[in-house]
C-alpha positions as CSV (number, residue, x, y, z in Angstrom):
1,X,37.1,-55.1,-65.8
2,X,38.1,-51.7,-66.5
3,X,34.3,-50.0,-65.4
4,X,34.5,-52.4,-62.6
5,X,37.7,-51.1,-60.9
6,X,36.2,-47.8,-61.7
7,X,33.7,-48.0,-59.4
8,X,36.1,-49.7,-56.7
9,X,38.4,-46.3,-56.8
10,X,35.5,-44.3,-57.1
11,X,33.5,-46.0,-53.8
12,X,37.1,-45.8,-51.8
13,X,37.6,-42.1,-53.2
14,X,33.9,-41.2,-51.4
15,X,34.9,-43.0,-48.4
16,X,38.1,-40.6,-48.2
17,X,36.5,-38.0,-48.8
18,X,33.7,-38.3,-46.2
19,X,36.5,-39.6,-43.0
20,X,38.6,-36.3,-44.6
21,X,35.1,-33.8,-44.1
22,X,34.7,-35.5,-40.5
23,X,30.7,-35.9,-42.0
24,X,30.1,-39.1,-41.0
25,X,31.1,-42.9,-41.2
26,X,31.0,-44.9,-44.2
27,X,28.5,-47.7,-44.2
28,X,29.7,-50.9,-43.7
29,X,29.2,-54.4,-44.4
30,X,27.4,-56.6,-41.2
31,X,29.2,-59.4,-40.6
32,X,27.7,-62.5,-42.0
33,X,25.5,-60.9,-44.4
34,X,25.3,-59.1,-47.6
35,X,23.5,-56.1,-46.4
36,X,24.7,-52.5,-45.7
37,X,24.4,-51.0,-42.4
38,X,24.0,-47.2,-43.0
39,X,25.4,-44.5,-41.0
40,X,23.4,-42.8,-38.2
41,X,23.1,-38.7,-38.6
42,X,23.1,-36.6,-35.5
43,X,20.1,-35.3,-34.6
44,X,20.9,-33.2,-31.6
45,X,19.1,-30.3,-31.2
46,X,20.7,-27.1,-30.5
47,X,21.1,-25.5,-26.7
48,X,18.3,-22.3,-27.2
49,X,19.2,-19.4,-24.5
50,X,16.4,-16.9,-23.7
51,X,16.6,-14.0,-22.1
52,X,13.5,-11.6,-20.0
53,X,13.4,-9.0,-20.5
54,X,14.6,-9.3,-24.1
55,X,17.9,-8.1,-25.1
56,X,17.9,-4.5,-25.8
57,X,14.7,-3.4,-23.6
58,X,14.3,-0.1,-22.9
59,X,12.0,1.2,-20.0
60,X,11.8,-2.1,-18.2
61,X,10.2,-2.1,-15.1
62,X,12.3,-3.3,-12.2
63,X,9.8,-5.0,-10.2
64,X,9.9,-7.9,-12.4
65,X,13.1,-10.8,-12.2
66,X,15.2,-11.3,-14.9
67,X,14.4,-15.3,-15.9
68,X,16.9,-17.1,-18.2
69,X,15.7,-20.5,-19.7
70,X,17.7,-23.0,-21.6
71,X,15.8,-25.2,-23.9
72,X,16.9,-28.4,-24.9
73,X,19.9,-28.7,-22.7
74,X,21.1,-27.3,-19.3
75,X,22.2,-24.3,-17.7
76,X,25.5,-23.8,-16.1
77,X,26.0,-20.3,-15.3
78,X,23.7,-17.1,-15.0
79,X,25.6,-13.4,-14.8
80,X,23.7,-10.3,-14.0
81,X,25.4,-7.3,-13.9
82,X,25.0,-3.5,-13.6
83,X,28.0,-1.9,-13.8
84,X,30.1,-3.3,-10.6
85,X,27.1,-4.7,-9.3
86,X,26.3,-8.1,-9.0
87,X,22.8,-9.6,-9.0
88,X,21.9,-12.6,-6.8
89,X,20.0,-15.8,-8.0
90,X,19.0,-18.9,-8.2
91,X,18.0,-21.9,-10.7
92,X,14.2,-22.7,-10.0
93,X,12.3,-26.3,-9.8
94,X,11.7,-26.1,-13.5
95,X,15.3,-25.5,-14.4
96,X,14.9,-21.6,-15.2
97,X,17.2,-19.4,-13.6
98,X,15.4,-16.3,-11.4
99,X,16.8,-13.0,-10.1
100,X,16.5,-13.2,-6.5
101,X,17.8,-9.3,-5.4
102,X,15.9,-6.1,-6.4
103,X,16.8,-4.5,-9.4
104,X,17.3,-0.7,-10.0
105,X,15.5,2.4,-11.5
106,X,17.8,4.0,-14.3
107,X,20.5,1.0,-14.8
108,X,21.8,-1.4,-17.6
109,X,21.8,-4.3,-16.8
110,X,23.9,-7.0,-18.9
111,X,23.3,-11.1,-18.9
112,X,25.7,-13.7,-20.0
113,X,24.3,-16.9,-19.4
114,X,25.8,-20.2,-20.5
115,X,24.7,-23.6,-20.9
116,X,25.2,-27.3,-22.4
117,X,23.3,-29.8,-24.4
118,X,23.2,-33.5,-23.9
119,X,26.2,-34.1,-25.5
120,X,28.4,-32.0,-23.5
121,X,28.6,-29.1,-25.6
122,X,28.9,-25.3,-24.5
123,X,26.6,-22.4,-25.6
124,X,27.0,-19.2,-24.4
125,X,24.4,-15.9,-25.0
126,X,24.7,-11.9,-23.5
127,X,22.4,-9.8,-24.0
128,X,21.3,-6.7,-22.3
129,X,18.5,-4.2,-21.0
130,X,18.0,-0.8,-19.0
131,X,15.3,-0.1,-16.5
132,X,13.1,2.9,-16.6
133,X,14.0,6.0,-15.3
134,X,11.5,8.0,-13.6
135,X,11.5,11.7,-13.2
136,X,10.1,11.2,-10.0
137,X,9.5,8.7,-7.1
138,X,6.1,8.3,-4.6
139,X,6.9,7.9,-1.0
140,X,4.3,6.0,0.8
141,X,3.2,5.8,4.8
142,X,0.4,4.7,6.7
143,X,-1.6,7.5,8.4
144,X,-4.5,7.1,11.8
145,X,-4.9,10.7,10.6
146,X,-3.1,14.0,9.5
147,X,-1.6,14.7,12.5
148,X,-0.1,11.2,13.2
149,X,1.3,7.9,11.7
150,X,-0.6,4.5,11.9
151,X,1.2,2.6,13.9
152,X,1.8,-1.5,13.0
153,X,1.0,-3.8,14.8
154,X,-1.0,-1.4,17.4
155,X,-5.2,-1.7,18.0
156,X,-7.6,1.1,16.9
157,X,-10.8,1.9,17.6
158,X,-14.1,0.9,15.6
159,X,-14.1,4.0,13.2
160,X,-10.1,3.9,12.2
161,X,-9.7,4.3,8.0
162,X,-7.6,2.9,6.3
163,X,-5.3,5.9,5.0
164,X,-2.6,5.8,2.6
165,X,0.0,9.1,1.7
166,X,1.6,9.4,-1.4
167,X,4.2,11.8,-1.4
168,X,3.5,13.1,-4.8
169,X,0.3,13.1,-7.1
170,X,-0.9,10.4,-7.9
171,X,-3.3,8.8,-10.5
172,X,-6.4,7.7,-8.5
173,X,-6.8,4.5,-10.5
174,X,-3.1,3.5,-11.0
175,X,-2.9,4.0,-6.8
176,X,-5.9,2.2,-5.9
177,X,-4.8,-0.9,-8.7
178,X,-1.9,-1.0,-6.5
179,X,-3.7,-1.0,-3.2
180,X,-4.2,-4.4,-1.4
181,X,-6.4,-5.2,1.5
182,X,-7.2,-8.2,3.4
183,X,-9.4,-8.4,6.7
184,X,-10.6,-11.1,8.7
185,X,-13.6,-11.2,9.0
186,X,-14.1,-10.1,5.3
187,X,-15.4,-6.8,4.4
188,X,-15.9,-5.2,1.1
189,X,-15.0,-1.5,1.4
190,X,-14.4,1.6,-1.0
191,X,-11.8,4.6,-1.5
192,X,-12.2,8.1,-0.7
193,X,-9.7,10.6,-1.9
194,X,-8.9,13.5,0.7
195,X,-6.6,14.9,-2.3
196,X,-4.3,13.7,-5.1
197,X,-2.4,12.2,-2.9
198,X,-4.1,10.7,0.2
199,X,-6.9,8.2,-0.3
200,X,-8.9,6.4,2.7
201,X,-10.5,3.1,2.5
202,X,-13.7,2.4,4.8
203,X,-16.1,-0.7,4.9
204,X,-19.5,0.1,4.8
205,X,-20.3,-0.1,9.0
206,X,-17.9,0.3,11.5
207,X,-15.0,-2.5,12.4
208,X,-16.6,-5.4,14.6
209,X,-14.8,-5.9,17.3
210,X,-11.3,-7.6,17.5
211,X,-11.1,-7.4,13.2
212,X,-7.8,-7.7,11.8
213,X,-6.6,-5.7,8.7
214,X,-3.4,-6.0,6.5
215,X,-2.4,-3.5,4.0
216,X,0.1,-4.0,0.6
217,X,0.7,-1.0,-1.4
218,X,2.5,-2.9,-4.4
219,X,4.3,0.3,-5.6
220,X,7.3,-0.5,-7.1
221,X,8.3,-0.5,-10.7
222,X,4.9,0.7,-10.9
223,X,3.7,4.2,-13.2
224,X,1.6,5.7,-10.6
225,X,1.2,9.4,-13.0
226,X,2.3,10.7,-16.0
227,X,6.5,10.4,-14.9
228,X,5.6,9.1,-11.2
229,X,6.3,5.8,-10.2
230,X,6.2,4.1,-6.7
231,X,9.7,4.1,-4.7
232,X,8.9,1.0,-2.5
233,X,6.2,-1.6,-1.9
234,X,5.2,-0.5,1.4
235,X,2.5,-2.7,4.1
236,X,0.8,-2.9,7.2
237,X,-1.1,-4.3,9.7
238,X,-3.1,-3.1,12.4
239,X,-6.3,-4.3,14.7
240,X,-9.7,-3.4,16.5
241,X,-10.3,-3.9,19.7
242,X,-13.8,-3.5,21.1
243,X,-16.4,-1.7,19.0
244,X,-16.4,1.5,21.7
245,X,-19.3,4.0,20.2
246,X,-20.0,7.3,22.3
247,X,-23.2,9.5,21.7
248,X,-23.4,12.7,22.6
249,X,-27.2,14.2,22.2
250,X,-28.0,17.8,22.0
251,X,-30.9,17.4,23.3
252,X,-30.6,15.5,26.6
253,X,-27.3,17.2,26.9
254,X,-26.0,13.4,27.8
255,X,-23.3,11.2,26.5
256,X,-23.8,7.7,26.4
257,X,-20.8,5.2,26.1
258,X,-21.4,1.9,24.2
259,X,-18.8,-0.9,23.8
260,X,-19.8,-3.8,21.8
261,X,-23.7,-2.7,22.1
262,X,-23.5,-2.4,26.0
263,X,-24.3,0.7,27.4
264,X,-21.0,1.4,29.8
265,X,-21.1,4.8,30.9
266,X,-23.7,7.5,31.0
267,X,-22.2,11.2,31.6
268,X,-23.8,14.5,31.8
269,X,-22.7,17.0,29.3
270,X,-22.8,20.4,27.2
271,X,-22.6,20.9,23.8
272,X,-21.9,24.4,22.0
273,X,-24.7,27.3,23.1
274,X,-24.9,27.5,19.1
275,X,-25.0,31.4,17.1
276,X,-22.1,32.4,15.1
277,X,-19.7,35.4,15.1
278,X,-17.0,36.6,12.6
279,X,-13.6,36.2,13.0
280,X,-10.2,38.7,13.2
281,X,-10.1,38.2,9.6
282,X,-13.6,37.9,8.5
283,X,-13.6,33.8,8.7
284,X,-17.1,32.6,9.9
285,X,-17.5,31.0,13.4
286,X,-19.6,28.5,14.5
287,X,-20.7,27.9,17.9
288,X,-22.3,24.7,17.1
289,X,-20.7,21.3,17.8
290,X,-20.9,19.9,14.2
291,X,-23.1,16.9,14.3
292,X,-22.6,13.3,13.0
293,X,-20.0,10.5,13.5
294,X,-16.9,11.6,14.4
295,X,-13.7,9.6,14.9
296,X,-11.0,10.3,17.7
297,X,-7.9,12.1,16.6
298,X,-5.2,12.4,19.7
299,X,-5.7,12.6,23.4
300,X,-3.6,14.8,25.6
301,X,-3.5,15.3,29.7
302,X,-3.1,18.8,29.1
303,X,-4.4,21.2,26.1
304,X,-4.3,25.2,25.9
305,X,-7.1,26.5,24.2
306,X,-7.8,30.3,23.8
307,X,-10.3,32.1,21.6
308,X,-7.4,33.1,19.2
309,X,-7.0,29.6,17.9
310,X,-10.0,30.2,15.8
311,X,-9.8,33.7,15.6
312,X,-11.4,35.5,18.2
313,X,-8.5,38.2,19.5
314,X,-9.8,41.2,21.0
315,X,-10.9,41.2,24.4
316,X,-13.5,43.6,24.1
317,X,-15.3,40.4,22.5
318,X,-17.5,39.1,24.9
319,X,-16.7,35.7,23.3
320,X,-13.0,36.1,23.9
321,X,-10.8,34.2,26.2
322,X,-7.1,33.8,26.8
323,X,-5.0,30.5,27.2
324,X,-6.0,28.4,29.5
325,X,-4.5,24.2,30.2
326,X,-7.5,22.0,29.7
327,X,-7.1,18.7,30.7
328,X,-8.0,15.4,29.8
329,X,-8.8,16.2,26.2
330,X,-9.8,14.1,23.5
331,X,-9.7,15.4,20.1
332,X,-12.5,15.1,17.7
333,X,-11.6,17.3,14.6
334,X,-8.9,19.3,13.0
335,X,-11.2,22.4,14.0
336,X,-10.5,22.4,17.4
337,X,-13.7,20.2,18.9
338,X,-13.0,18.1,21.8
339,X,-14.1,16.2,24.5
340,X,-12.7,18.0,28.0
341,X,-12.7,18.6,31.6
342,X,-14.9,22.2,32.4
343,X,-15.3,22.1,36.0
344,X,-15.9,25.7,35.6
345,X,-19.7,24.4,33.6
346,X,-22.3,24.4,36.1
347,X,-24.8,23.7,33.9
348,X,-23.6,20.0,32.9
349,X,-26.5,18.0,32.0
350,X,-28.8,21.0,31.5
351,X,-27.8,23.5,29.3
352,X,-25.8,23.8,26.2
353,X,-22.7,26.6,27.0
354,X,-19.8,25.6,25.3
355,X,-17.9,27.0,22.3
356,X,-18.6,23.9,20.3
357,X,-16.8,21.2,22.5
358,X,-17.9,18.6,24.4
359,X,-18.0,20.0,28.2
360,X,-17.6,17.0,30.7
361,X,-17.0,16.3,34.2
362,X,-13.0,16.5,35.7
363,X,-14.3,12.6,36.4
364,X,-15.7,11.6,32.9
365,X,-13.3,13.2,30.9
366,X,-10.3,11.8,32.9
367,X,-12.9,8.6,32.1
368,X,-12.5,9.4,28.7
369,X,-8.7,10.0,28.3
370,X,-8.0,6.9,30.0
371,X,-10.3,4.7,27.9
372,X,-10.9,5.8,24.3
373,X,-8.6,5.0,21.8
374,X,-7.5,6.8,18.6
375,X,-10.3,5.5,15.6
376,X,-13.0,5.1,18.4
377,X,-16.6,6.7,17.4
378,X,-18.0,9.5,19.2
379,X,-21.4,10.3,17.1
380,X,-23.1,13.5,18.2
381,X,-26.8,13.6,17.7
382,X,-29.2,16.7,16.9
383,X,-27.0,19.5,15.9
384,X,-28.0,21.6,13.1
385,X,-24.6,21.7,11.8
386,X,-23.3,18.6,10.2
387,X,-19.7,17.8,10.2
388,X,-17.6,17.9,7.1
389,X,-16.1,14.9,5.6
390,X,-12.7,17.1,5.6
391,X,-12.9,17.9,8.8
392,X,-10.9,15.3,11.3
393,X,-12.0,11.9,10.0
394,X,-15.7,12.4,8.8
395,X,-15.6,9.9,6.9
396,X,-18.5,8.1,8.4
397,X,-20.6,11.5,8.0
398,X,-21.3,10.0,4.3
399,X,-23.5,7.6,3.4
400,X,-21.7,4.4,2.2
401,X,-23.4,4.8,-1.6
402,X,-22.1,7.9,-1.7
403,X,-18.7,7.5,-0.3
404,X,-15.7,7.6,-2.5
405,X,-15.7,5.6,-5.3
């Protein structure tokens, strides 16, 4: 009797015991029976928080969200601060939270994110990061050329690059990784660096006619040099219009208008009387129109040329000449070669007499002006003197299989 009542104080001593620890219920008796119906442990898994970028990142690039996942249970709340300011976001299809506003070079952020599990209970986790802090930032715009801005949205002719300025030096393989271009119809192209900061991009025959081509430069939070990194993503779009292609022969002294393959317009012409002279300061001159495709830069009603814009000054020179407006020009290179209006040229059609431009008619050139557009092709056939790849947009002076990279 006495073990008996033993185990009676010590099975009721347990039971204390285990309501007093809040552990669990004692088993219990089910009704009818002699059997023992065991408690049930809780098997609830923990709320896991998790933070990206991970808490105490350094260096973190800003281009990428902050995403905050709860795992076994639900968030509640996400807050993203830096310092006074608040970033935006939103709870995605999959239950993650995502940044939705543009983080910052050179801040901490800080995350305190909180959520609950399935039964009701709270979890709450902060951590924090900084982004990277560049010595310096790349600008980026869209050029037609060096003298002027691509414009989006507008049409250019059959020749236009695609030309891309970074404000600061670049690494050529970090740029071009960042470089997206899409055009309908599809073309497979290369780059071409004028320098360390401009690069062109050319498919391997001229636009057809009416192409369309869209241009991302994915930039930011990206380490474009050594402490470079892009400021903004920057884009843009532009179009073709009709494949206009203009050749000018030395020979026949004609120039010969084609859009879309049609011959449109035949003109008379004269092309630089050739020789070369040296300059007020020794630089070599050329009287040659340089030969090859060429690409139109600008067009303006009214142009002064004079001898002294590429260095012919004394007047004793029988190749001197002062300012005179030229109108109806159309620029072919950063050198100074245009097509123009010369009604004082006789000998249009018959001999070569210029100083390297184009000599046309008042009527063809006015032709000219009102018809070309910036990008269009004027190839010039014959001339001893090829044109430079450097020199306006001679980009299409090179071979594809040699062009760029």
């Amino acid at each position: 009797m006495i073990q008996r009542r033993n185990v009676i104080i010590g099975a009721l001593g347990m039971a204390a015991a285990a309501a007093a620890a809040g552990c669990s219920s004692p088993r219990t008796a089910a009704p009818g029976t002699g059997n023992w119906i065991e408690p049930v442990a809780n098997t609830e898994v923990p709320v896991r928080l998790s933070v990206t970028p991970a808490s105490g990142a350094t260096g973190v690039s800003p281009a990428g969200p902050i995403v905050v996942t709860a795992e076994h249970g639900t968030l509640q709340s996400v807050v993203v601060t830096a310092g006074k300011t608040k970033v935006s976001g939103s709870v995605q299809a999959d239950g993650t939270w995502r940044s939705t506003d543009e983080l910052a070079y050179g801040k901490a952020y800080k995350v305190v994110a909180t959520a609950t599990d399935k039964l009701g209970a709270t979890s709450e986790h902060a951590s924090t990061f900084s982004t990277v802090k560049p010595d310096s930032l790349a600008r980026i715009t869209f050029q037609a050329n060096a003298s002027s801005t691509l414009k989006t949205g507008r049409t250019y002719g059959a020749g236009q690059p695609v030309i891309i300025a970074f404000s600061r030096a670049v690494n050529k393989a970090a740029a071009e990784k960042a470089i997206q271009i899409e055009t309908s119809p599809a073309v497979k192209g290369k780059f071409h660096w004028a320098n360390d900061r401009t690069v062109h991009w050319r498919p391997a025959k001229y636009w057809a006619a009416g192409t369309t081509i869209k241009v991302n430069v994915d930039a930011f939070g990206v380490k474009l040099g050594k402490s470079v990194y892009g400021a903004k993503n920057a884009s843009t779009h532009f179009r073709i219009g009709r494949q206009l292609v203009a050749i000018s022969d030395y020979r026949k002294r004609q120039t010969k208008v084609y859009i879309n393959g049609k011959l449109v317009r035949t003109m008379k012409c004269s092309l630089g009387k050739g020789g070369s002279t040296t300059g007020a300061n020794g630089e070599h001159i050329s009287y040659w129109t340089t030969g090859g495709p060429h690409v139109v830069l600008s067009k303006e009603r009214v142009h002064s040329m004079s001898s002294a814009s590429y260095g012919i000054t004394d007047p004793k020179d029988p190749n001197y000449y002062g300012a005179e407006d030229i109108e109806y020009c159309t620029r072919i290179t950063y050198s100074g070669e245009f097509l123009h209006a010369a009604p004082w040229n006789r000998s249009l059609g018959r001999a070569n007499l210029s100083h390297g431009c184009i000599n046309l008619s008042v009527a063809d050139a006015k032709w000219v002006y009102e018809n070309f557009l910036v990008g269009d092709i004027v190839d010039v056939k014959n001339s001893p003197r090829p044109v430079q790849i450097w020199n306006g947009l001679g980009d299409w002076s090179v071979p594809f299989s040699k062009y760029g990279r």
